[in-house]
C-alpha positions as a Markdown table, in Angstrom:
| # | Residue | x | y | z |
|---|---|---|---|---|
| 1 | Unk | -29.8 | -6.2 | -3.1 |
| 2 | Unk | -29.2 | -8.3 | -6.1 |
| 3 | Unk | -32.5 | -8.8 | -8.6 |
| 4 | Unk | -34.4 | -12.1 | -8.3 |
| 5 | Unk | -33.1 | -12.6 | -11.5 |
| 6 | Unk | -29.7 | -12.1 | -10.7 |
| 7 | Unk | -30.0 | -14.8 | -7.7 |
| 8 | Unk | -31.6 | -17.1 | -9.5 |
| 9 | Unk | -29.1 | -17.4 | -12.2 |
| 10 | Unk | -26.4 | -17.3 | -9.6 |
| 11 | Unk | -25.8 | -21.7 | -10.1 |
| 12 | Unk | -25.1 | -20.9 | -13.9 |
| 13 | Unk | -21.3 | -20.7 | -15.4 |
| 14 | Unk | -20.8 | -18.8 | -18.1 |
| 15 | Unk | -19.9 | -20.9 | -20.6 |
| 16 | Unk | -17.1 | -19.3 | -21.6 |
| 17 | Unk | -16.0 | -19.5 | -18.6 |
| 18 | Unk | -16.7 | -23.4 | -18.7 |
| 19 | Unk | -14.3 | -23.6 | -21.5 |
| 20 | Unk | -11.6 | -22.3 | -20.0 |
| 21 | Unk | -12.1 | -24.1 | -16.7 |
| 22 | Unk | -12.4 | -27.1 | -18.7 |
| 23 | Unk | -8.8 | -26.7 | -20.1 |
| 24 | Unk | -7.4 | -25.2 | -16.9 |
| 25 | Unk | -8.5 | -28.8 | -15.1 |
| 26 | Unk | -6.9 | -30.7 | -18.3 |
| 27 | Unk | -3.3 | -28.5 | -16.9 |
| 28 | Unk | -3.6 | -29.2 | -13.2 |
| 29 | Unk | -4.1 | -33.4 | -13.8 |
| 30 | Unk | -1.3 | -33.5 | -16.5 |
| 31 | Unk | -3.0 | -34.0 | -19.3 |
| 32 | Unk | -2.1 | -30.9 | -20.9 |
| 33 | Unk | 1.8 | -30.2 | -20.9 |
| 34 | Unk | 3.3 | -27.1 | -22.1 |
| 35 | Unk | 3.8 | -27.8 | -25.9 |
| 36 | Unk | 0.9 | -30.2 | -26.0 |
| 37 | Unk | -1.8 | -29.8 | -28.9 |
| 38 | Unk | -5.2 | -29.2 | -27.6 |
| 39 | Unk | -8.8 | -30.6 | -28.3 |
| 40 | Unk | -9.8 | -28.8 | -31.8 |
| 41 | Unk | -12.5 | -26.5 | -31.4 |
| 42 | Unk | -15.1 | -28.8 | -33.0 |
| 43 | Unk | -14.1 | -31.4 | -30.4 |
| 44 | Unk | -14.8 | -28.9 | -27.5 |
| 45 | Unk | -18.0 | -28.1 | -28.8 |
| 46 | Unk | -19.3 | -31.6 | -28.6 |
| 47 | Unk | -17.4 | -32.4 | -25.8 |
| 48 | Unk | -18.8 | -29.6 | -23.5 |
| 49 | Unk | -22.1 | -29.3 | -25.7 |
| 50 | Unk | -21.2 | -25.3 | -26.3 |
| 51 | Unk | -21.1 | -23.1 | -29.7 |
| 52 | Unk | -18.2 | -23.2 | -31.9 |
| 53 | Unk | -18.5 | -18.8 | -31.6 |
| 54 | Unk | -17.8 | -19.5 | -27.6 |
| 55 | Unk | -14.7 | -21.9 | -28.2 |
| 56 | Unk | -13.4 | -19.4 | -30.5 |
| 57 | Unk | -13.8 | -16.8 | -27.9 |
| 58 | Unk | -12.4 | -18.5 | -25.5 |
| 59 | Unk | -9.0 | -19.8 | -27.2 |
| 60 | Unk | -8.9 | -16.1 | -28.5 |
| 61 | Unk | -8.7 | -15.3 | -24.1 |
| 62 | Unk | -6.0 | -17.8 | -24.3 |
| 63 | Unk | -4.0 | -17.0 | -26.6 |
| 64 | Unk | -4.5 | -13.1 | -25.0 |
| 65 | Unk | -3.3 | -14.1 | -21.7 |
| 66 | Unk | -0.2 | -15.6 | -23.4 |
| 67 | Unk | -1.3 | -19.4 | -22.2 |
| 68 | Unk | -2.0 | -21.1 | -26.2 |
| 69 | Unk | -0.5 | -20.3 | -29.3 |
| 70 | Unk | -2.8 | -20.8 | -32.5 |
| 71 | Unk | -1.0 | -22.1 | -35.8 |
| 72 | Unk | -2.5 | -21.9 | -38.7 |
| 73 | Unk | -3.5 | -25.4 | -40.0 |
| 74 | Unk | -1.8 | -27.0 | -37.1 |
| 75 | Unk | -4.0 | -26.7 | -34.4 |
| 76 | Unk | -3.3 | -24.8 | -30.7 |
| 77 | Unk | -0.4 | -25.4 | -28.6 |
| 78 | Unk | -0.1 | -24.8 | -24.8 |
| 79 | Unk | 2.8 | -22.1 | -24.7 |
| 80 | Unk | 2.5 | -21.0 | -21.0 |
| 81 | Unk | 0.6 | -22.9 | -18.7 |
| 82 | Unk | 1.3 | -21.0 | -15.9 |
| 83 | Unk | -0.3 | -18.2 | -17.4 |
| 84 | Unk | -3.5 | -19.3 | -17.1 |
| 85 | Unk | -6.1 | -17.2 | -15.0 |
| 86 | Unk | -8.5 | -19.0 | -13.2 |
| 87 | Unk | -12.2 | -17.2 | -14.2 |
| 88 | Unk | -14.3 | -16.0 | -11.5 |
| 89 | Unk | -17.9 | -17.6 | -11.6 |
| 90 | Unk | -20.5 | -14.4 | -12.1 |
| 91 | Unk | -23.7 | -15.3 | -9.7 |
| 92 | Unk | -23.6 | -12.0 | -8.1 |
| 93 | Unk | -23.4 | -14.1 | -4.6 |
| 94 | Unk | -20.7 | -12.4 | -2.1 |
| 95 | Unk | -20.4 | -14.7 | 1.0 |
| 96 | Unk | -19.1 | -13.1 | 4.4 |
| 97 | Unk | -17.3 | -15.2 | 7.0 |
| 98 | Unk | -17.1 | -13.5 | 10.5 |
| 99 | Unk | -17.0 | -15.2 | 14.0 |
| 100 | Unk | -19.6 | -12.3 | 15.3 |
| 101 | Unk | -21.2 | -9.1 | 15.3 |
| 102 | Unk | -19.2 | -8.4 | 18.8 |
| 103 | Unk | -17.4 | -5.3 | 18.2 |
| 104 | Unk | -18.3 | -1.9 | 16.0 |
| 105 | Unk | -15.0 | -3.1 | 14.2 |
| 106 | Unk | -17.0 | -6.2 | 12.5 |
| 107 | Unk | -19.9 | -4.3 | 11.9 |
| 108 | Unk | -18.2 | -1.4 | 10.3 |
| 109 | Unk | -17.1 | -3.4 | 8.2 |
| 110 | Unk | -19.9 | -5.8 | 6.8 |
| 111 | Unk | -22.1 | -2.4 | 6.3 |
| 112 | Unk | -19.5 | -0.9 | 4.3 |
| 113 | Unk | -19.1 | -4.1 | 2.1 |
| 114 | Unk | -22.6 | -4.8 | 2.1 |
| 115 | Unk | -23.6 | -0.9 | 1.2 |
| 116 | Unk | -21.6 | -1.5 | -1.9 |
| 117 | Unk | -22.1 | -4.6 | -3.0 |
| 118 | Unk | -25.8 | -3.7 | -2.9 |
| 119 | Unk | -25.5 | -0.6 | -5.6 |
| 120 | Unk | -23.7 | -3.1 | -7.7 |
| 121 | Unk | -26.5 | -5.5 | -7.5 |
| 122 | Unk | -25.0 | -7.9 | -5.9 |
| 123 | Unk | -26.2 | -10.0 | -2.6 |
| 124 | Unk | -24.1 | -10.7 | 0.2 |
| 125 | Unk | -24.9 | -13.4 | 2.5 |
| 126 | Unk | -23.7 | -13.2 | 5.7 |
| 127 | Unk | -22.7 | -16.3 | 8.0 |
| 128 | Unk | -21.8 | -16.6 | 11.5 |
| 129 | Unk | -18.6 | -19.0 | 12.7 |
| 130 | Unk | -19.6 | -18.1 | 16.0 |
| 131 | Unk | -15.8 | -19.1 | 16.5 |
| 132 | Unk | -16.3 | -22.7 | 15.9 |
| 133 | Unk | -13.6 | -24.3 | 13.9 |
| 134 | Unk | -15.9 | -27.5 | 12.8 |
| 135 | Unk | -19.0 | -24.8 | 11.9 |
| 136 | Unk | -16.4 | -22.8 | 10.0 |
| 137 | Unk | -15.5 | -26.0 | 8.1 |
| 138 | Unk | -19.1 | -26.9 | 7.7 |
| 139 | Unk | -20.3 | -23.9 | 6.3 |
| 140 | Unk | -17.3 | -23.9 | 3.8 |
| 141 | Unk | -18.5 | -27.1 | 2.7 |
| 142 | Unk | -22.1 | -26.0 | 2.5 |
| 143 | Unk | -21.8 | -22.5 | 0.5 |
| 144 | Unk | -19.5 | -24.2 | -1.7 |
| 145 | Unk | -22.9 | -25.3 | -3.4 |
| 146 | Unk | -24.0 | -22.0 | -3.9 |
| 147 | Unk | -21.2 | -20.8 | -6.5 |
| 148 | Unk | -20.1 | -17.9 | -4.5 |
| 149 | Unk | -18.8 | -15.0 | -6.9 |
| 150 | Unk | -16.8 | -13.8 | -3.7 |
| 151 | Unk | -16.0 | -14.4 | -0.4 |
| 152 | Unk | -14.7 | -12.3 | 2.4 |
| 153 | Unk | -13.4 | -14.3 | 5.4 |
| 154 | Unk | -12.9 | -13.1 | 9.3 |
| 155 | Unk | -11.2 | -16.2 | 10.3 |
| 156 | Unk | -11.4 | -17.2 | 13.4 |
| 157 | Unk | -8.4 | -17.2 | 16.1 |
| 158 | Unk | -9.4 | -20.6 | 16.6 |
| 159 | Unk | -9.0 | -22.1 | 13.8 |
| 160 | Unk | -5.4 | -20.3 | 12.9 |
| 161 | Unk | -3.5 | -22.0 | 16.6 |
| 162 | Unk | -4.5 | -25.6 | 15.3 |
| 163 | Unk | -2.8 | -26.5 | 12.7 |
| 164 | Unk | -5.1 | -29.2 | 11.2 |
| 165 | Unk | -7.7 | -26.7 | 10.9 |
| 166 | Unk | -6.0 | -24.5 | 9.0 |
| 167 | Unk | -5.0 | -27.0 | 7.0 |
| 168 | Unk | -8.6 | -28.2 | 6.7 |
| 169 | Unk | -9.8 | -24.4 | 5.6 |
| 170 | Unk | -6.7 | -23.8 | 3.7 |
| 171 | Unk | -7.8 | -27.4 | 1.3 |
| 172 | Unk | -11.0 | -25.3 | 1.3 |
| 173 | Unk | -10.1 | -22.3 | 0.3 |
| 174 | Unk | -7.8 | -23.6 | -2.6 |
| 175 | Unk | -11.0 | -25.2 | -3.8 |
| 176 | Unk | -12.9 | -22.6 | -3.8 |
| 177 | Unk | -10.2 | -20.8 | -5.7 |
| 178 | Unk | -10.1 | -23.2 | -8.1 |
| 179 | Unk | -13.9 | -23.1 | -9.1 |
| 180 | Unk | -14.4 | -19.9 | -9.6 |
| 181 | Unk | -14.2 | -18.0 | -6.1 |
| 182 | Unk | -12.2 | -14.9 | -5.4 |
| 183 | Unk | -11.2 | -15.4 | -1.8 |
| 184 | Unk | -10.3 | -12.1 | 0.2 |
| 185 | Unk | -9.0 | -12.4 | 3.9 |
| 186 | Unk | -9.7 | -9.5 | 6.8 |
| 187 | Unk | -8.0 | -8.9 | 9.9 |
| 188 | Unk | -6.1 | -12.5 | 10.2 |
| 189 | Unk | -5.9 | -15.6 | 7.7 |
| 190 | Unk | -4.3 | -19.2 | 7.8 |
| 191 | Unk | -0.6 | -18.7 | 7.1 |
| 192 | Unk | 0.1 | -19.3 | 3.4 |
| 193 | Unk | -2.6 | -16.9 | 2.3 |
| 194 | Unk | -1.5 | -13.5 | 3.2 |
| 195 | Unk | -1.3 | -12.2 | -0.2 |
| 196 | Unk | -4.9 | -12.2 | 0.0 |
| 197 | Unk | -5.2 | -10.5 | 3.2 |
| 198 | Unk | -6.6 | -7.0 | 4.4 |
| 199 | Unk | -5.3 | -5.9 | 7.4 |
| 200 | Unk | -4.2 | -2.9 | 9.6 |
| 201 | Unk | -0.6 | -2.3 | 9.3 |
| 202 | Unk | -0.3 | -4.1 | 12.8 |
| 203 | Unk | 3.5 | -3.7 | 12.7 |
| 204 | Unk | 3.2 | 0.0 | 12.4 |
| 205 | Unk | 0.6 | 0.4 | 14.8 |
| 206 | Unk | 2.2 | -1.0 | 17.4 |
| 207 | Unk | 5.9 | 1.1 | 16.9 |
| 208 | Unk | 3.5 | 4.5 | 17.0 |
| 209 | Unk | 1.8 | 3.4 | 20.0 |
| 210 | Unk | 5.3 | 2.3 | 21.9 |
| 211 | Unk | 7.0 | 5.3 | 20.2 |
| 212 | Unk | 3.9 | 7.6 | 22.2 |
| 213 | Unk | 4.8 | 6.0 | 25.6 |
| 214 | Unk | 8.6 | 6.8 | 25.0 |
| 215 | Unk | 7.7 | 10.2 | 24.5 |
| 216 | Unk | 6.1 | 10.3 | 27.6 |
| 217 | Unk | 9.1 | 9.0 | 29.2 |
| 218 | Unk | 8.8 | 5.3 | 30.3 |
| 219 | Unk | 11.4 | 3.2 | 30.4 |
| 220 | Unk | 10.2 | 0.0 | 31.5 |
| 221 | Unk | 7.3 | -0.8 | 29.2 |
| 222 | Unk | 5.5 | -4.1 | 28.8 |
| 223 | Unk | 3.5 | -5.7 | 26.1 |
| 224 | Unk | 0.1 | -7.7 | 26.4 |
| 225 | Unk | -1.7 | -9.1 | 23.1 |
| 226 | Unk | -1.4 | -12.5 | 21.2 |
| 227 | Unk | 1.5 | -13.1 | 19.8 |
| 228 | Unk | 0.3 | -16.8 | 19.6 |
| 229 | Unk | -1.5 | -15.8 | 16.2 |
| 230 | Unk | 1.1 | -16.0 | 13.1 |
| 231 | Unk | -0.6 | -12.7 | 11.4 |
| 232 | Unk | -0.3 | -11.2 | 15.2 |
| 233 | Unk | 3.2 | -11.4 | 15.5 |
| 234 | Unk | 3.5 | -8.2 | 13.6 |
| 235 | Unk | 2.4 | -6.4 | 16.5 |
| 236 | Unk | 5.2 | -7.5 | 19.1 |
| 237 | Unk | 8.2 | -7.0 | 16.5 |
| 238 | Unk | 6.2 | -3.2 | 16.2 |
| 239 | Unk | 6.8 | -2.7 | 19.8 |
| 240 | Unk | 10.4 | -4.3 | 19.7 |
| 241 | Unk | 11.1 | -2.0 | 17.2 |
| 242 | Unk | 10.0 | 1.1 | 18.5 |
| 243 | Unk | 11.7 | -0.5 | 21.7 |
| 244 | Unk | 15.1 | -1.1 | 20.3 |
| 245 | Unk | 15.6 | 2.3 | 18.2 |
| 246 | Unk | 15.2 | 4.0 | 21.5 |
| 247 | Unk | 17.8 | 2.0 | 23.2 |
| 248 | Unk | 15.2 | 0.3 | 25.6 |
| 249 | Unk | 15.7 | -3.1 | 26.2 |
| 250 | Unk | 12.9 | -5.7 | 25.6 |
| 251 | Unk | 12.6 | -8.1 | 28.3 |
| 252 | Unk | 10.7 | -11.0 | 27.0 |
| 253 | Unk | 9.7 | -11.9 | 30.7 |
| 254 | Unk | 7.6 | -8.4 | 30.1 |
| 255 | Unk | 4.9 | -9.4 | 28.1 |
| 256 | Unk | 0.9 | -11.0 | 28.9 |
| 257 | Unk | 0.6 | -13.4 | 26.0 |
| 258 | Unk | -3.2 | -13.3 | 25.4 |
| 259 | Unk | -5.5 | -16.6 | 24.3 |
| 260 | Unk | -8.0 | -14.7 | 23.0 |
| 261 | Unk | -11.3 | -16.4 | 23.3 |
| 262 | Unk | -9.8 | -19.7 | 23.3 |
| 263 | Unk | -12.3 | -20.0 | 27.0 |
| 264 | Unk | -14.6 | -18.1 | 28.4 |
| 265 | Unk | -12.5 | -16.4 | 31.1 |
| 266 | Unk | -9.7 | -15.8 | 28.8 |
| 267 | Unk | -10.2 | -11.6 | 29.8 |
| 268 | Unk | -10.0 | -12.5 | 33.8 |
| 269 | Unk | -6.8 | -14.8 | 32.7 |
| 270 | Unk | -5.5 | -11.6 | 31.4 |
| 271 | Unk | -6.3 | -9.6 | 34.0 |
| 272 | Unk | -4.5 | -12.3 | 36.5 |
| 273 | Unk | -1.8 | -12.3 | 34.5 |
| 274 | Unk | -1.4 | -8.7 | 34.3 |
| 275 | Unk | -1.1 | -8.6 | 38.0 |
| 276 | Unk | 1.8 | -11.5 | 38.4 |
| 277 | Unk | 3.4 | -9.4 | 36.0 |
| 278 | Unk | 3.7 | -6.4 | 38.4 |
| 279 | Unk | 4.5 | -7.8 | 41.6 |
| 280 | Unk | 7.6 | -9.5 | 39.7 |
| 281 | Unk | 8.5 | -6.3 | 37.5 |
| 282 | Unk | 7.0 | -3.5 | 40.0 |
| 283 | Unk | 9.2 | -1.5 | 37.9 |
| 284 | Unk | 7.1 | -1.5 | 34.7 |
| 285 | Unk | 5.1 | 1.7 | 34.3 |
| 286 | Unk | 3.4 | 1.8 | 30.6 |
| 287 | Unk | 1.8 | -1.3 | 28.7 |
| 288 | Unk | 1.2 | -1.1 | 24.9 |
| 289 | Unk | -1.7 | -3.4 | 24.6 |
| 290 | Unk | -3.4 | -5.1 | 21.1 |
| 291 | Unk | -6.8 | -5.3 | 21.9 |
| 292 | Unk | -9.5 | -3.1 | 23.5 |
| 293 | Unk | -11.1 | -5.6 | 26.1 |
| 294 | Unk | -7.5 | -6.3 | 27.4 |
| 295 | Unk | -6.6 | -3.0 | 27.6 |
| 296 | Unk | -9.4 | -2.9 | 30.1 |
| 297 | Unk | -8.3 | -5.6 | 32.3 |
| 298 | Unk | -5.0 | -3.6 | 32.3 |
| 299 | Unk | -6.6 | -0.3 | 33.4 |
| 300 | Unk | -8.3 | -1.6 | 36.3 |
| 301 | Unk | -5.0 | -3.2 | 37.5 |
| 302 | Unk | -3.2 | 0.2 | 37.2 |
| 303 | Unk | -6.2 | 1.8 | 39.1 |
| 304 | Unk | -5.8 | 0.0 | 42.0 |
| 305 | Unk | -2.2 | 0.4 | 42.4 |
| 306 | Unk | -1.2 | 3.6 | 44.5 |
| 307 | Unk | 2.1 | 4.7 | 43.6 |
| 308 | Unk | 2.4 | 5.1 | 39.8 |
| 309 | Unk | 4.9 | 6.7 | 38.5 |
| 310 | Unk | 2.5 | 7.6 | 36.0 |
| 311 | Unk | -1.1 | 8.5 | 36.0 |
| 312 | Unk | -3.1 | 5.5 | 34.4 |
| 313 | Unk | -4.7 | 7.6 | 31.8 |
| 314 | Unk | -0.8 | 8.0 | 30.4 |
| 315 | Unk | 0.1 | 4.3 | 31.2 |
| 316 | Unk | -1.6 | 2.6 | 28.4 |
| 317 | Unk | -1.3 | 3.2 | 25.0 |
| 318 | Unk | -3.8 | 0.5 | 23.3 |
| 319 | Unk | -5.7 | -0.9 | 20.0 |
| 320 | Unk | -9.2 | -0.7 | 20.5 |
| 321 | Unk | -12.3 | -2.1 | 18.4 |
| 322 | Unk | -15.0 | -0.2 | 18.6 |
| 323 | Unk | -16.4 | 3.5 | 18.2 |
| 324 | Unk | -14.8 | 4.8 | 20.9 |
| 325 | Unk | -11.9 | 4.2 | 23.6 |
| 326 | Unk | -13.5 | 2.8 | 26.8 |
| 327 | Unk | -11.2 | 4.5 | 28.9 |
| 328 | Unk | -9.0 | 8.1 | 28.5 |
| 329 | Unk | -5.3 | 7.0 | 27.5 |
| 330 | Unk | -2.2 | 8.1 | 25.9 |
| 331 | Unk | -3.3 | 6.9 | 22.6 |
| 332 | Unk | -5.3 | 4.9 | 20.9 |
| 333 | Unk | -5.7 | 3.1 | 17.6 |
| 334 | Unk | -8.8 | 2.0 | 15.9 |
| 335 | Unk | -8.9 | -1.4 | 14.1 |
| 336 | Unk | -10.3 | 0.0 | 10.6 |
| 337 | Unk | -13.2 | -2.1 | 10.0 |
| 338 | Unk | -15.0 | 0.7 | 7.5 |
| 339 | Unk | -11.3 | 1.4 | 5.7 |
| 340 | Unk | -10.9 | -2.5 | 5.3 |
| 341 | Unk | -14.5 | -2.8 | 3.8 |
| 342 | Unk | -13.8 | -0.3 | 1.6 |
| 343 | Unk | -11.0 | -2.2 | 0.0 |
| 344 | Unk | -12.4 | -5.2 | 0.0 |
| 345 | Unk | -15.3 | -3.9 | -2.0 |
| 346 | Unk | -13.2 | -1.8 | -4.3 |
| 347 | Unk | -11.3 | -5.6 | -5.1 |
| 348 | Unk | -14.4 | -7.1 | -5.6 |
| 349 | Unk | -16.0 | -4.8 | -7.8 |
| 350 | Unk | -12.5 | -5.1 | -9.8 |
| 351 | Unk | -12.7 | -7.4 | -13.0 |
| 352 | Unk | -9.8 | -9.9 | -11.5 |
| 353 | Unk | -10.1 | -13.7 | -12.0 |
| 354 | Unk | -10.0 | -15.7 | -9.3 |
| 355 | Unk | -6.9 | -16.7 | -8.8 |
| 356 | Unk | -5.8 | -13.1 | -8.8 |
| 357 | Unk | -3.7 | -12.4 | -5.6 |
| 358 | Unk | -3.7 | -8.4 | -4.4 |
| 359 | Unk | -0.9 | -8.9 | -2.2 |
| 360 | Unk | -1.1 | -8.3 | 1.7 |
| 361 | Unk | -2.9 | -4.9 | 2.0 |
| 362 | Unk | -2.1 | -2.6 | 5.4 |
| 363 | Unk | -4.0 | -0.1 | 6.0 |
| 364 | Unk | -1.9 | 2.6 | 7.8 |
| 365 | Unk | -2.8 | 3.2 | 11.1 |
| 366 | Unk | -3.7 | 6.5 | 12.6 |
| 367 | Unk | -4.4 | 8.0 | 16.3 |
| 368 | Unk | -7.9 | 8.2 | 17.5 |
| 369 | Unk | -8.9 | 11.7 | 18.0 |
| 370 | Unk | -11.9 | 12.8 | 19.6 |
């Protein structure tokens, strides 16, 4: 856990840090340009009531990163304003975003980053959306007093169908950015910030789970998860894919689109829908399913019909979310939780400013094995 010291401090900027924020806000209103002469450094100093030794090191960042030239007897000179890194603020506060503890997927991960955010010294506080859009967007507002180093954010499903929520978070976010944050994404994010997102290679996942009941010799196999979600999509176009290479047609009439937790009975919806789906396509015989509590729904459906081609056990091939499958199947895939909190903390223990995008991280998927 971070020192008392260590939280205590955590409102304070650096103030070299101020500096550089200070010019990067003079860029982003226009009144900096590229070629533009900036303050002199004895103007900074009374402006922003810091030491001349911290302006110098600060324009000496600048002109490192490309952003300032410094001419002799001239003065500096914005060369390439787009070059300018936005500097992380240094409070050793990391703020976790996550609906709920509901699955050993979401607490594999927040042990994992909190485990090692905790040898570095650093405190992580942990806040539950409960899968509210307007609590989501009140916290944001709320923590974004508390100069957050870092923050790690399970959106919620929720909040990415509407689209004036996500643009609500997504002004958030850029805020957040912009002051200092470094802003990771797990699992899903609001379209537009996928470079920042840590995921399972859902694409992937789902052509190896298809590919398994090909192997096994269906024909006729049907999809159920939510495509509804923009970061879910992957996760149909894996099961086309696997679908198409092995000359299987994908009927689009053969699929359980699932609202996950957008109501309370959105698992007996599934389940309902799961069964209109067989008595109009009796001839389906496998499902490849993206989510372990639908996967469920779709066992107990296939239990209770007699003559399967199949056995049930080699019917389903399934993601899944916690330790282990509920059911035997033909295969499964875990949703790393641990893997994607050990990336996250290995970025956040990285010296990256804040604007710094990793790029869209999937984590390849692999069989669960007893």
């Amino acid at each position: 856990m971070a020192s008392e010291n260590n939280v205590a401090n955590s409102g304070k900027l650096n103030l070299s840090h101020q500096v550089l924020r200070h010019i990067s806000q003079k860029i982003k209103d226009g009144t900096l340009k590229k070629g533009d002469k900036l303050p002199t450094n004895r103007e900074l100093v009374e402006e922003l009531g810091v030491s001349i030794l911290t302006v110098q090191r600060s324009m000496k960042q600048l002109e490192a990163q490309g952003v300032v030239s410094c001419r002799r007897r001239l003065g500096t000179f914005l060369e390439n304003p787009k070059a300018m890194s936005s500097p992380k603020i240094q409070s050793g506060l990391i703020g976790l975003f996550t609906p709920e503890i509901f699955s050993d997927f979401h607490t594999d991960l927040l042990i994992e980053l909190e485990n090692s955010m905790m040898n570095e010294g650093k405190l992580v506080s942990i806040n539950f959306t409960h899968s509210k859009p307007d609590r989501e967007l009140t916290l944001l507002r709320s923590l974004a007093r508390q100069r957050l180093e870092s923050l790690v954010y399970f959106t919620s499903p929720l909040v990415i169908i509407s689209e004036s929520h996500c643009r609500k978070v997504s002004d958030w976010i850029n805020r957040y950015i912009e002051e200092g944050t470094f802003v990771l994404f797990a699992d899903i994010c609001p379209p537009g910030f996928e470079s920042r997102l840590i995921s399972l290679d859902n694409e992937k996942a789902t052509e190896m789970l298809t590919n398994k009941l090909i192997q096994q010799g269906h024909e006729k196999i049907a999809f159920v998860g939510a495509t509804h979600l923009p970061t879910n999509e992957a996760r149909y176009d894996g099961y086309k894919i696997a679908m198409e290479k092995a000359g299987l047609k994908v009927d689009h009439e053969c699929f359980v689109d699932v609202h996950i937790i957008e109501s309370k009975d959105w698992q007996d919806r599934v389940e309902a829908d799961v069964r209109m789906l067989m008595k109009k396509h009796p001839e389906i015989t496998g499902f490849v399913v993206d989510n372990g509590p639908s996967a469920v729904r779709v066992h107990k459906v296939m239990s209770e019909i007699d003559d399967l081609k199949f056995e049930v056990k080699d019917s389903i091939a399934s993601l899944f979310e916690v330790a282990e499958p509920p059911f035997a199947a033909s295969a499964w895939i875990q949703i790393p939780g641990r893997e994607m909190g050990q990336v996250a903390s290995e970025l956040l223990m990285e010296d990256h400013p804040a604007n710094y995008e990793p790029g869209h991280i999937k984590i390849r998927p692999k069989f669960w094995t007893s």
